[in-house]
C-alpha atoms as an extended CHARMM CRD file, in Angstrom:
* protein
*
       265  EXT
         1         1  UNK       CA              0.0000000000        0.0000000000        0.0000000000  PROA      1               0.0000000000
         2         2  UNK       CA              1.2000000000        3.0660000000       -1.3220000000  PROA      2               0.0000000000
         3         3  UNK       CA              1.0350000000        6.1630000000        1.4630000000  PROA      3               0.0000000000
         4         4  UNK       CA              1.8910000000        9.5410000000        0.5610000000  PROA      4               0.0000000000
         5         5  UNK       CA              3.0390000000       12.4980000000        2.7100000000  PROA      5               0.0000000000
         6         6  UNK       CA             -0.1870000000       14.2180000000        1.4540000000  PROA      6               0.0000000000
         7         7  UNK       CA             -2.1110000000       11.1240000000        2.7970000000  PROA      7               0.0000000000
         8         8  UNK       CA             -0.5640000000       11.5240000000        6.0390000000  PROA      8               0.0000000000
         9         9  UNK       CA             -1.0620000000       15.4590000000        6.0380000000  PROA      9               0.0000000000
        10        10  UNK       CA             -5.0750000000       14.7240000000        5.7430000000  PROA      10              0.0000000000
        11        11  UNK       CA             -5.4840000000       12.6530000000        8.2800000000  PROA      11              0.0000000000
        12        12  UNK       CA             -3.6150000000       14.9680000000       10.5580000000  PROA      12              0.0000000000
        13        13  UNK       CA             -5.3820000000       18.1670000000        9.5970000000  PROA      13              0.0000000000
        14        14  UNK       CA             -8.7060000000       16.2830000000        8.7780000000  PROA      14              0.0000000000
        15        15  UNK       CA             -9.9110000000       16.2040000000       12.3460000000  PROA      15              0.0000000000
        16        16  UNK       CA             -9.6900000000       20.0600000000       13.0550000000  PROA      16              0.0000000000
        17        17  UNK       CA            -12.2770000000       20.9210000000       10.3500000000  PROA      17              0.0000000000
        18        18  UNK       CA            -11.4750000000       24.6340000000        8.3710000000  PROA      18              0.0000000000
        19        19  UNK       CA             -8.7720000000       26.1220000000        9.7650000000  PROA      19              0.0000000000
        20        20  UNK       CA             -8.1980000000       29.7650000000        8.5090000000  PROA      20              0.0000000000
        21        21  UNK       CA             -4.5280000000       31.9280000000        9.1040000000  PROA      21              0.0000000000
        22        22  UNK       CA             -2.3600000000       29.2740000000       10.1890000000  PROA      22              0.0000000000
        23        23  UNK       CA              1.6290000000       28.7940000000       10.7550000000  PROA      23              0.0000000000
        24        24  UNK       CA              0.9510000000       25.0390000000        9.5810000000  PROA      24              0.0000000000
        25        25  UNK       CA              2.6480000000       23.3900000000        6.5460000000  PROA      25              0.0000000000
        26        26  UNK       CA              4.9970000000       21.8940000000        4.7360000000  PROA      26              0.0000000000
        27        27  UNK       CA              8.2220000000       23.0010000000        5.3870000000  PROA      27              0.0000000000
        28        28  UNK       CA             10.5270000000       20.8200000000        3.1090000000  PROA      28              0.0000000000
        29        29  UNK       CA              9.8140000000       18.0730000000        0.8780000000  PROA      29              0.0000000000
        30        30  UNK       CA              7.5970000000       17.0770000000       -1.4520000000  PROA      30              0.0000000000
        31        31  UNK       CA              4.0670000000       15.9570000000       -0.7340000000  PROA      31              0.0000000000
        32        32  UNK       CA              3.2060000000       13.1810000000       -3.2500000000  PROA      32              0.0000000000
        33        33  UNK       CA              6.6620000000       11.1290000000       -1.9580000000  PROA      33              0.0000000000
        34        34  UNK       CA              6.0470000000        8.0410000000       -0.4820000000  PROA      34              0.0000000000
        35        35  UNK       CA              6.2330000000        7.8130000000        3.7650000000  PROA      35              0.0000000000
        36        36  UNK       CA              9.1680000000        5.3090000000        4.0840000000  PROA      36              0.0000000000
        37        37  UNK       CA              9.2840000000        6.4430000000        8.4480000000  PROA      37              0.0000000000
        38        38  UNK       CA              7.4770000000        9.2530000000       10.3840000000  PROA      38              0.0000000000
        39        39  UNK       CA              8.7850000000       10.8480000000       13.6070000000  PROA      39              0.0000000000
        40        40  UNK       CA              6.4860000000       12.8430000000       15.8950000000  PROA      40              0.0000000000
        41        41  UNK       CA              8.1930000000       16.0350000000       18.0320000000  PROA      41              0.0000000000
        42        42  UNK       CA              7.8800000000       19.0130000000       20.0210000000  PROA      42              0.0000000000
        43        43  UNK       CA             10.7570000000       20.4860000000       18.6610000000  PROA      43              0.0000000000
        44        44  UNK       CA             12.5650000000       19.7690000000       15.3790000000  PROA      44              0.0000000000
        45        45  UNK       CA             15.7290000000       20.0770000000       17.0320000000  PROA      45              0.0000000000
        46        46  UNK       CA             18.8060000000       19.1190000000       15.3500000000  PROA      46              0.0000000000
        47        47  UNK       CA             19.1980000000       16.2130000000       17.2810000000  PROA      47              0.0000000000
        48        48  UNK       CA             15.5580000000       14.9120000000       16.4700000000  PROA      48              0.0000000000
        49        49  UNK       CA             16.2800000000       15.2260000000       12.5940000000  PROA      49              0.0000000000
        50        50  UNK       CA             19.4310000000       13.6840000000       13.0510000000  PROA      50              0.0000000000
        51        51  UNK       CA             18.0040000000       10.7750000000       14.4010000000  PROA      51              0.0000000000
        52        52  UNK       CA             15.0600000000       10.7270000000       12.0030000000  PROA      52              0.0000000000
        53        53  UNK       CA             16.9410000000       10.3710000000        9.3060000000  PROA      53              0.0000000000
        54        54  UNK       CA             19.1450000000        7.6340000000       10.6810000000  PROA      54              0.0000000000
        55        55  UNK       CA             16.4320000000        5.3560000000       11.4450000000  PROA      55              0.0000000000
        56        56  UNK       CA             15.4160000000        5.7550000000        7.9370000000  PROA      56              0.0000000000
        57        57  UNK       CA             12.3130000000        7.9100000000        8.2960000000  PROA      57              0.0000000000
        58        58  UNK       CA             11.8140000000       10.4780000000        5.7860000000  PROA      58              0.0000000000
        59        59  UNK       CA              8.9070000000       12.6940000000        7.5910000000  PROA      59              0.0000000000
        60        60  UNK       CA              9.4350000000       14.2190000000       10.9760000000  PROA      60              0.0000000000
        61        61  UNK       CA              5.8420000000       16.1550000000       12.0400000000  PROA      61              0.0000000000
        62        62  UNK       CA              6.8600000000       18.5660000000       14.6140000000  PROA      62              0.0000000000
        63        63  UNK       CA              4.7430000000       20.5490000000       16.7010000000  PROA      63              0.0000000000
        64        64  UNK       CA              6.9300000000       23.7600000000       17.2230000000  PROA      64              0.0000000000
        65        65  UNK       CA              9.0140000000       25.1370000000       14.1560000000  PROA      65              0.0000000000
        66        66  UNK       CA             12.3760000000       24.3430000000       13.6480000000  PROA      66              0.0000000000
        67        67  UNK       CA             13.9290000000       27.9700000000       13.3340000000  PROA      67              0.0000000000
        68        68  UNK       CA             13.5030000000       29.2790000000       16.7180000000  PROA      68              0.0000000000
        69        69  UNK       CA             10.1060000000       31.7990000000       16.1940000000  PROA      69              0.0000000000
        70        70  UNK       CA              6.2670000000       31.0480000000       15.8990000000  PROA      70              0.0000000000
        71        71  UNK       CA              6.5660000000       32.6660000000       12.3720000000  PROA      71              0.0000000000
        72        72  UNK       CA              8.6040000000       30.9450000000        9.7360000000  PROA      72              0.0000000000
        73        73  UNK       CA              9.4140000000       34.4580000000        8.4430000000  PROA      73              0.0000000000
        74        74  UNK       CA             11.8130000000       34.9010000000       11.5010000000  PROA      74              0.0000000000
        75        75  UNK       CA             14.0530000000       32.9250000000        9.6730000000  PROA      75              0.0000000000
        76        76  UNK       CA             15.0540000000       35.7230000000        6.8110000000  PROA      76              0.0000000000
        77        77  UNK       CA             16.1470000000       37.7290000000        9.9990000000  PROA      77              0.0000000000
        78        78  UNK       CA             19.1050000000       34.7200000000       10.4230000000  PROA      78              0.0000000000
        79        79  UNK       CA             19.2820000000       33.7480000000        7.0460000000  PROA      79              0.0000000000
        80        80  UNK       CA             23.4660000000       34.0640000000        7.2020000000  PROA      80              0.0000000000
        81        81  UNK       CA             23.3860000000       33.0220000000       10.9480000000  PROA      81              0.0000000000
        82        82  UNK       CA             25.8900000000       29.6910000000       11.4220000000  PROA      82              0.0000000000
        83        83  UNK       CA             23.2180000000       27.4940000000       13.1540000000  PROA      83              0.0000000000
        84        84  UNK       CA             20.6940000000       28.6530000000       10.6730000000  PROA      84              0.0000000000
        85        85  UNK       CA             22.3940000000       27.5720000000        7.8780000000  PROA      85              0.0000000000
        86        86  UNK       CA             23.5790000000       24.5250000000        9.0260000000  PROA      86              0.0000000000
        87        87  UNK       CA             20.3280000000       23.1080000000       10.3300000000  PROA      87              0.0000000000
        88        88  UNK       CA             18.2510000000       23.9950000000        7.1030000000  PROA      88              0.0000000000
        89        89  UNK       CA             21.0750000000       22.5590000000        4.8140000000  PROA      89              0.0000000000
        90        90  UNK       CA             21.0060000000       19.5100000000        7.1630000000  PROA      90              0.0000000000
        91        91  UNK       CA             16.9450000000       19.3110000000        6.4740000000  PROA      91              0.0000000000
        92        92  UNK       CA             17.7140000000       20.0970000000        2.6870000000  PROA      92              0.0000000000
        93        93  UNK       CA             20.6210000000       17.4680000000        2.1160000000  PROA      93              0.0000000000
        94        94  UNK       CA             18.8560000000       14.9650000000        4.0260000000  PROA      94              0.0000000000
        95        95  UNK       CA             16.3840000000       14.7770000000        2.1220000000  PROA      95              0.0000000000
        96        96  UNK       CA             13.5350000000       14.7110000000        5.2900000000  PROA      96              0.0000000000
        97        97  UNK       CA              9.9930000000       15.9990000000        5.1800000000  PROA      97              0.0000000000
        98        98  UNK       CA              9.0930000000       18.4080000000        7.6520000000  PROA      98              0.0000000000
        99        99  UNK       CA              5.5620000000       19.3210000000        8.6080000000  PROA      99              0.0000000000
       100       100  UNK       CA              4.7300000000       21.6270000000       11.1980000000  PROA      100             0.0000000000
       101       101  UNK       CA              1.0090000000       20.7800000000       13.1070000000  PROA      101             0.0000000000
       102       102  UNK       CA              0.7610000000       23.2460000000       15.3250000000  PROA      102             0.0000000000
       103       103  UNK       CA             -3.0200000000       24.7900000000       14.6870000000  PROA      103             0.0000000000
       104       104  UNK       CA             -4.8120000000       22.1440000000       13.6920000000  PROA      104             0.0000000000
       105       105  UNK       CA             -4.3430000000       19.9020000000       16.6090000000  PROA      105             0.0000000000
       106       106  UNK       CA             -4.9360000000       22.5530000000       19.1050000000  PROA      106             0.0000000000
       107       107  UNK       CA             -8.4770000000       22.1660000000       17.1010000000  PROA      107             0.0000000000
       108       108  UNK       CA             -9.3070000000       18.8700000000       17.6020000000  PROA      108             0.0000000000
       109       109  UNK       CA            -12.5400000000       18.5360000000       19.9900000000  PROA      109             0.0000000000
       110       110  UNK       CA            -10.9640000000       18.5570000000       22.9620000000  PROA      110             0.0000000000
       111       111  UNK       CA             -7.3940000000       19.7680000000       22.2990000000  PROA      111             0.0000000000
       112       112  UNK       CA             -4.9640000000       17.3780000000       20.7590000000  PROA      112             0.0000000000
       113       113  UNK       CA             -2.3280000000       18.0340000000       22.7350000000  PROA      113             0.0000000000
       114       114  UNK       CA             -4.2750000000       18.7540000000       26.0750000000  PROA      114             0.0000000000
       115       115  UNK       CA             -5.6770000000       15.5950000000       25.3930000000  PROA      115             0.0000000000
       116       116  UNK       CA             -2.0820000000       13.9810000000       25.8080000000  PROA      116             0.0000000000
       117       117  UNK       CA             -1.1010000000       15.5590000000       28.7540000000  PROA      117             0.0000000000
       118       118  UNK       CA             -4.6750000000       14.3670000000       30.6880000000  PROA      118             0.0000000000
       119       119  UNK       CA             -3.8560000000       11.2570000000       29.3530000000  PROA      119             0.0000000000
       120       120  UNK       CA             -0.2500000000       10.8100000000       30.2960000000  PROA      120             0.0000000000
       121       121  UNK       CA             -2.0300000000       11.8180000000       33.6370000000  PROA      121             0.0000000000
       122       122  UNK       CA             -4.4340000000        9.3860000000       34.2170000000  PROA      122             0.0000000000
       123       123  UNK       CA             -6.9950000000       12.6420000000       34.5870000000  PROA      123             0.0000000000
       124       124  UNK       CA             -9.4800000000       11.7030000000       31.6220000000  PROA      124             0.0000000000
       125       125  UNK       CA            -11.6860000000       10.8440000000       33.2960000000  PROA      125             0.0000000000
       126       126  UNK       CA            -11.4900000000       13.8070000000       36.4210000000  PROA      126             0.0000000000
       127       127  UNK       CA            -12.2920000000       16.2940000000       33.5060000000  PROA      127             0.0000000000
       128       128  UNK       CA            -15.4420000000       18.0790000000       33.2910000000  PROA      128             0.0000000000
       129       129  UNK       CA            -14.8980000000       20.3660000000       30.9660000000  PROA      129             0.0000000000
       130       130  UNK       CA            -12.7970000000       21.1610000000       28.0200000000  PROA      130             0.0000000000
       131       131  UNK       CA            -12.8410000000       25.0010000000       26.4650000000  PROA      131             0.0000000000
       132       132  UNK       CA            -11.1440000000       26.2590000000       23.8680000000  PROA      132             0.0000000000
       133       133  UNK       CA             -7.9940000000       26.7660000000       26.1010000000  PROA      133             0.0000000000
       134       134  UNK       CA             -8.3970000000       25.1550000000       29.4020000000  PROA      134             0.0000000000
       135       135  UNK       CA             -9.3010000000       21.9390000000       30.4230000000  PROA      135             0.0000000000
       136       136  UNK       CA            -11.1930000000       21.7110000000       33.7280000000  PROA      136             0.0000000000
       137       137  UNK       CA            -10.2310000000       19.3060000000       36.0030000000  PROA      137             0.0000000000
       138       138  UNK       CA            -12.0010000000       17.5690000000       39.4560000000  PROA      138             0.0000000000
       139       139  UNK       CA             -9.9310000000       15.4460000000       41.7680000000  PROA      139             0.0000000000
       140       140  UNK       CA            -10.2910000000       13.7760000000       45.3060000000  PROA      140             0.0000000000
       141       141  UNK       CA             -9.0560000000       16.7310000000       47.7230000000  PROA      141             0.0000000000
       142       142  UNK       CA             -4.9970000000       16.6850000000       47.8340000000  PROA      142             0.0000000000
       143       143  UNK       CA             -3.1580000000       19.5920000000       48.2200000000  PROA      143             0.0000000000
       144       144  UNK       CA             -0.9950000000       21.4900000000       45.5650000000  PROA      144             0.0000000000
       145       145  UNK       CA              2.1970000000       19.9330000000       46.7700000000  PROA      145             0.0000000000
       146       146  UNK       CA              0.9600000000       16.5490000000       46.6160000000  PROA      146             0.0000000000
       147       147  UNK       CA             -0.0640000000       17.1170000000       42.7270000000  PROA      147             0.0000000000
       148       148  UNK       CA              3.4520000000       18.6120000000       41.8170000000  PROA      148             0.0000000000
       149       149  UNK       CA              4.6030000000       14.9640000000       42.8950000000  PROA      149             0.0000000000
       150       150  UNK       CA              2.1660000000       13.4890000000       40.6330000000  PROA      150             0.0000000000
       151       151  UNK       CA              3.3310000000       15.3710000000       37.8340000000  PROA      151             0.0000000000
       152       152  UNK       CA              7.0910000000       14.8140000000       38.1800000000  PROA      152             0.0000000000
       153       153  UNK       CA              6.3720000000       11.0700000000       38.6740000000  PROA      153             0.0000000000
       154       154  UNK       CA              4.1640000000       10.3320000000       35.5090000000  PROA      154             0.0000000000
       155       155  UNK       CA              5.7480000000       12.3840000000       33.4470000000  PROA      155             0.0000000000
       156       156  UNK       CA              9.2540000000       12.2690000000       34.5840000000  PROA      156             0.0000000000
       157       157  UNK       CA             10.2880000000       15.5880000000       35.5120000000  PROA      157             0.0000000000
       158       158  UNK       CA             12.8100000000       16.4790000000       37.6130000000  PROA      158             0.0000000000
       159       159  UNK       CA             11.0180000000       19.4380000000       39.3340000000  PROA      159             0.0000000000
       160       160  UNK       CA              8.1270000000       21.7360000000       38.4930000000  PROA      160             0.0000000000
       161       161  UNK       CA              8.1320000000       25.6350000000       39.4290000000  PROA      161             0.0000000000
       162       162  UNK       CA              5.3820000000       26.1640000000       41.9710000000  PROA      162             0.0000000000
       163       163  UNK       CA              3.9900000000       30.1360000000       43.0610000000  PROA      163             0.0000000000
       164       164  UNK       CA              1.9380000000       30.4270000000       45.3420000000  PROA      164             0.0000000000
       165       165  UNK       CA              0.7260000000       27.8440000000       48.5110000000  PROA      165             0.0000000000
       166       166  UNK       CA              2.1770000000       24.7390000000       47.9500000000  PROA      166             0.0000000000
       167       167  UNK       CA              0.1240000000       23.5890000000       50.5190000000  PROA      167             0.0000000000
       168       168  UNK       CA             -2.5220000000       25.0250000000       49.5340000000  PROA      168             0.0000000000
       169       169  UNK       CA             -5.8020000000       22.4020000000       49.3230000000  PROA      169             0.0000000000
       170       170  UNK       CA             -6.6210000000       21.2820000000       45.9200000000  PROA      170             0.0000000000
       171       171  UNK       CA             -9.5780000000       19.8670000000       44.2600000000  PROA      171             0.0000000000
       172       172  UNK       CA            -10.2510000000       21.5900000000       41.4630000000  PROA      172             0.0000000000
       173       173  UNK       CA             -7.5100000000       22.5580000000       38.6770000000  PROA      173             0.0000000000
       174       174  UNK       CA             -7.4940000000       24.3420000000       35.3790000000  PROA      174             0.0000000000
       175       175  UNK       CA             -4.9290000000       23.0860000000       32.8700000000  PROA      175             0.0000000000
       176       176  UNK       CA             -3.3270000000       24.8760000000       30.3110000000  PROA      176             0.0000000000
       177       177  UNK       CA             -0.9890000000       23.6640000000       27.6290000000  PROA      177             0.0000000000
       178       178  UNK       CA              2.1790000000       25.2510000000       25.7310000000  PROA      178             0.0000000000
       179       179  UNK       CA              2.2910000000       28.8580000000       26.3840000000  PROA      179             0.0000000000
       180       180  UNK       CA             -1.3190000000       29.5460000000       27.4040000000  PROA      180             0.0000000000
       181       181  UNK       CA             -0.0430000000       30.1470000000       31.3430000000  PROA      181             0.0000000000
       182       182  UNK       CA             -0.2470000000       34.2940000000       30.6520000000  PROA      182             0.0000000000
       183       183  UNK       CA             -2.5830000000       35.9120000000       32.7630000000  PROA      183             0.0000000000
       184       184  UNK       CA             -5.4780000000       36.0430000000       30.1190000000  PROA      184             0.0000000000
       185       185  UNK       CA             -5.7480000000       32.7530000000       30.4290000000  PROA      185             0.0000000000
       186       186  UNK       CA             -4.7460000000       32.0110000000       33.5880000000  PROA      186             0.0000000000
       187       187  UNK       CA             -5.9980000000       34.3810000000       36.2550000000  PROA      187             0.0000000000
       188       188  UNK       CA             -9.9560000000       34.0470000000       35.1750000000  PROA      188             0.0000000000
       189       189  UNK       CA            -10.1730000000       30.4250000000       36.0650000000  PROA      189             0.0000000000
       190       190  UNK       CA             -9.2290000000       30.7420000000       39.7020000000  PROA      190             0.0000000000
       191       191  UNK       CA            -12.7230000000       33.6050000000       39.3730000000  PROA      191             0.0000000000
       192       192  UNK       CA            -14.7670000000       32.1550000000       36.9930000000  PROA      192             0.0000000000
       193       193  UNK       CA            -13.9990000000       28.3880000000       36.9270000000  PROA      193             0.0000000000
       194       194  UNK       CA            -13.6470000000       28.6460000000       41.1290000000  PROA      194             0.0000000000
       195       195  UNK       CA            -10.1240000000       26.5550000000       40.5790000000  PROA      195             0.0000000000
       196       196  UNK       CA             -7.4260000000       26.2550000000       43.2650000000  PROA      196             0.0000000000
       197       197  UNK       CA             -4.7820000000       25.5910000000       41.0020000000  PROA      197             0.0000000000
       198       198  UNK       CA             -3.6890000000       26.0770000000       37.3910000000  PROA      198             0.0000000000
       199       199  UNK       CA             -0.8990000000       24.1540000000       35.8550000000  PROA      199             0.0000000000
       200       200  UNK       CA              0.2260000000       25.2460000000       32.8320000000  PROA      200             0.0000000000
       201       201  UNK       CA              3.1850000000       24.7790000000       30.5360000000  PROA      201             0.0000000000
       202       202  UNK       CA              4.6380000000       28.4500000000       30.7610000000  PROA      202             0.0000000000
       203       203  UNK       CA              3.9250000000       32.2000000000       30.4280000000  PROA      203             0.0000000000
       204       204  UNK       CA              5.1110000000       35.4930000000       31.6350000000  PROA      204             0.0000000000
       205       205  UNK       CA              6.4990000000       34.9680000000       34.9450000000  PROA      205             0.0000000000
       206       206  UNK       CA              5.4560000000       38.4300000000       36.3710000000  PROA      206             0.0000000000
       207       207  UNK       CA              1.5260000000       37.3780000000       35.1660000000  PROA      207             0.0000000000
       208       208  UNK       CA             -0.3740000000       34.7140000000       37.0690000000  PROA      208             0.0000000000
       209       209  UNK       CA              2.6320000000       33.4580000000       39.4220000000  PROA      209             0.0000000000
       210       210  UNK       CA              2.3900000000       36.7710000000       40.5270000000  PROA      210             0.0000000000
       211       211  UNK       CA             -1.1700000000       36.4500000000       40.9890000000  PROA      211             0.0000000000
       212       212  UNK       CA             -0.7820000000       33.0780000000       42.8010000000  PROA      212             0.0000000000
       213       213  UNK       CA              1.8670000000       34.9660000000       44.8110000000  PROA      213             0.0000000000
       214       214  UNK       CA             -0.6720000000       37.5150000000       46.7260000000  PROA      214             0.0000000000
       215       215  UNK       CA             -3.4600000000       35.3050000000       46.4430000000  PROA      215             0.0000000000
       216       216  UNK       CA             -1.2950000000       33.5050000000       48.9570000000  PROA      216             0.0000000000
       217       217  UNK       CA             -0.5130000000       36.3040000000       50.6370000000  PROA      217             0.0000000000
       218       218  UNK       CA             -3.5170000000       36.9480000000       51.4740000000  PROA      218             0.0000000000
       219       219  UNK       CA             -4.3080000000       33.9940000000       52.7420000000  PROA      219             0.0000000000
       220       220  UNK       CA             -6.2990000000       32.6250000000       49.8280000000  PROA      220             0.0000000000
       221       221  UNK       CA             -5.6720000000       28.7700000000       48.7090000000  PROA      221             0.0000000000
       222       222  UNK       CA             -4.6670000000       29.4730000000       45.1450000000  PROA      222             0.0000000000
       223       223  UNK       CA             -1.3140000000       28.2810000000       43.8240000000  PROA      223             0.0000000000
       224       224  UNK       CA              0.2910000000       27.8610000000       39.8730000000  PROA      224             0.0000000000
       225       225  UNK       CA              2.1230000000       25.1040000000       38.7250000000  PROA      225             0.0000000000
       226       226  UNK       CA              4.5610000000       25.5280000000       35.9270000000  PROA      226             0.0000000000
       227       227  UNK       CA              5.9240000000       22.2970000000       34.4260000000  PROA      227             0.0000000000
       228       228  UNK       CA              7.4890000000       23.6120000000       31.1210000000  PROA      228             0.0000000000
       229       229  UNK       CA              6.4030000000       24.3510000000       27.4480000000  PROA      229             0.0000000000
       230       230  UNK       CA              7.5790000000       21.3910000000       25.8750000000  PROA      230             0.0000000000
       231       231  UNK       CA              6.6210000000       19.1350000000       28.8910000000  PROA      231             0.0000000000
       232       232  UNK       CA              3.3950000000       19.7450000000       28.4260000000  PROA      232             0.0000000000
       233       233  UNK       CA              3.1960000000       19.3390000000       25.1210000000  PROA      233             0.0000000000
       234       234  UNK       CA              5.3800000000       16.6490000000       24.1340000000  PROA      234             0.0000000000
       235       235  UNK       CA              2.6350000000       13.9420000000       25.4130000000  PROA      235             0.0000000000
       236       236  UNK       CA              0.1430000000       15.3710000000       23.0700000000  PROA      236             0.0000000000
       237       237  UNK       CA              2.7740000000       14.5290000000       20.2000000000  PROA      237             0.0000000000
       238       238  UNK       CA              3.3580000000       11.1140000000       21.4860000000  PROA      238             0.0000000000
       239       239  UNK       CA             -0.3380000000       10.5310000000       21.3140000000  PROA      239             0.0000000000
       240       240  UNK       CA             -0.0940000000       11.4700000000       17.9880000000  PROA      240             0.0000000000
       241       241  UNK       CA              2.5410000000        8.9790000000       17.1040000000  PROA      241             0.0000000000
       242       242  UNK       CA              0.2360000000        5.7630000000       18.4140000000  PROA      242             0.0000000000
       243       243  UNK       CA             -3.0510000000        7.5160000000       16.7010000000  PROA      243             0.0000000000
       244       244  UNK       CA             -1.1290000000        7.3940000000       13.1700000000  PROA      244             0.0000000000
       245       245  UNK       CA              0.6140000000        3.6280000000       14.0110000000  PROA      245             0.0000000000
       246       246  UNK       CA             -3.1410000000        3.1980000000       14.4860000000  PROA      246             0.0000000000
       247       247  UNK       CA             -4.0560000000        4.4690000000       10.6970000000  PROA      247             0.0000000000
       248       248  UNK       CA             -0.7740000000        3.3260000000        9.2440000000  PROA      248             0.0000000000
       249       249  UNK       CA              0.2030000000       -0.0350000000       10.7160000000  PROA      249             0.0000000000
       250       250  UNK       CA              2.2000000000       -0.4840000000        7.2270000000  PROA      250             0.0000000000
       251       251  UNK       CA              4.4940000000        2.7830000000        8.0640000000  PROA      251             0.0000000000
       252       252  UNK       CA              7.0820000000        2.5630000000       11.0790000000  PROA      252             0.0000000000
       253       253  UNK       CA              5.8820000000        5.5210000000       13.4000000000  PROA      253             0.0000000000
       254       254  UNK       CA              7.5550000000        6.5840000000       16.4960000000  PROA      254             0.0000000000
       255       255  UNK       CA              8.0540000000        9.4850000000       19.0850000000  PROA      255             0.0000000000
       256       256  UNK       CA             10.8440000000       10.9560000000       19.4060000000  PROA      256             0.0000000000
       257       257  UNK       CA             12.7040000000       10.7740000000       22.2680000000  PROA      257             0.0000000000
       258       258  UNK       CA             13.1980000000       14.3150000000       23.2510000000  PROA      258             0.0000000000
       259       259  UNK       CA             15.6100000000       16.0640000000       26.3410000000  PROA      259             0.0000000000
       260       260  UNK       CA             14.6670000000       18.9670000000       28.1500000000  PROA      260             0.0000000000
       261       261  UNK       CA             16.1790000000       22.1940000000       26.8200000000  PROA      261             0.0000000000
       262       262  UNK       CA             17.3550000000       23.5030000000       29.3850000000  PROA      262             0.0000000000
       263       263  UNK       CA             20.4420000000       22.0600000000       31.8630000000  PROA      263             0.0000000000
       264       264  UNK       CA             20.1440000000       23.2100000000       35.1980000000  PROA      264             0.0000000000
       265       265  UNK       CA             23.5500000000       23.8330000000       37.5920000000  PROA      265             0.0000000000
């Protein structure tokens, strides 16, 4: 059976319905080549493609862009930078496919990549609601500490950053993917949604944490957990991988195996 990248394009934009302005696409290759391999990432790093191509896959589908900006345009800014040039002659020589689904799985009903995260949880089935950018979440009472060691254990982190009262009680928590942890987002679900804590991927520090740092102050049970952009994203991309094994048992599909960016001393 003959599967092309356009085939596998479809069925990962089909499920968002119209999507208008969008930083999606095709960033190399070409799109009636046959899928030999696909990798599933976060981040296109060069370590990822490296790897992609040596396992013999010839289409990486990467959440995040690979030239360090939400716009692609960003990248005529660097176009003589060292980095720059090596990566995207690395993608060119290679010969690898990149496609960048970033939009369109934020618009799957509920949230492609939120869905990951609840599901690399266990918390499924504690949600009660999904909006557009939050998921709603209700739990047994704990308290905020007790959750930060829930999420370092299931999804193997090291350490979360935690404003607020980290022993603060906690039954009811908004979550927030990527960079939706801003104070838009954020602050209105500990007022409207009545949540004691929001865990979100990240967003400006001197927004909600700030928030969750006088709420505590003034003696009210709120708290924020941040656990990382690509932390919380990442399982939404491995969820990704086994939903296209699941369409295309004849293609080799896996997740990449991804490091935090960041090295801490």
């Amino acid at each position: 059976m003959r599967t092309t990248i356009r085939d596998v394009i479809a069925a990962v934009t089909g499920p968002a319905g119209p999507v208008g302005q969008t930083v999606d696409g095709l960033l190399s290759g070409d799109p009636d080549d046959e899928v030999k391999g696909i990798v599933t990432a976060f981040m296109p790093s060069q370590r990822v493609l490296e790897e992609a191509r040596a396992s013999g896959a010839n289409l990486v589908i990467a959440h995040e862009g690979p030239f360090y900006s939400h716009h692609l345009s960003f990248a005529k800014t660097i176009a003589d930078d060292p980095v720059y040039r090596a990566k995207s002659g690395f993608i060119r020589e290679s010969g690898l496919a990149v496609y960048r689904l970033h939009d369109h799985i934020h618009r799957y009903s509920p949230d492609g990549i939120a869905e990951g995260l609840l599901e690399a949880l266990g918390w499924t089935h504690d949600r009660v609601r999904h909006e557009p950018e939050a998921a709603i979440i209700e739990r047994e009472p704990t308290t905020v500490r007790a959750v930060a060691g829930e999420l370092k254990l299931r999804l193997g982190l090291r350490f979360v950053r935690v404003a607020g009262d980290p022993d603060a009680p906690c039954r009811r928590i908004g979550l927030l993917v990527g960079y939706r942890g801003g104070g838009a987002n954020a602050i209105p679900l500990f007022g409207r949604e009545g949540v004691d804590l929001v865990i979100c991927g990240e967003g400006p520090e001197w927004e909600a944490p700030e928030y969750a740092r006088d709420a505590a102050r003034q003696g009210r049970a709120k708290a924020l957990i941040a656990i990382g952009h690509g932390e919380s994203e990442r399982p939404g991309m491995r969820l990704l991988a086994r939903r296209l094994a699941a369409l295309f048992p004849h293609i080799p599909v896996r997740a990449a195996d991804e490091e935090p960016v960041f090295t801490w001393l």
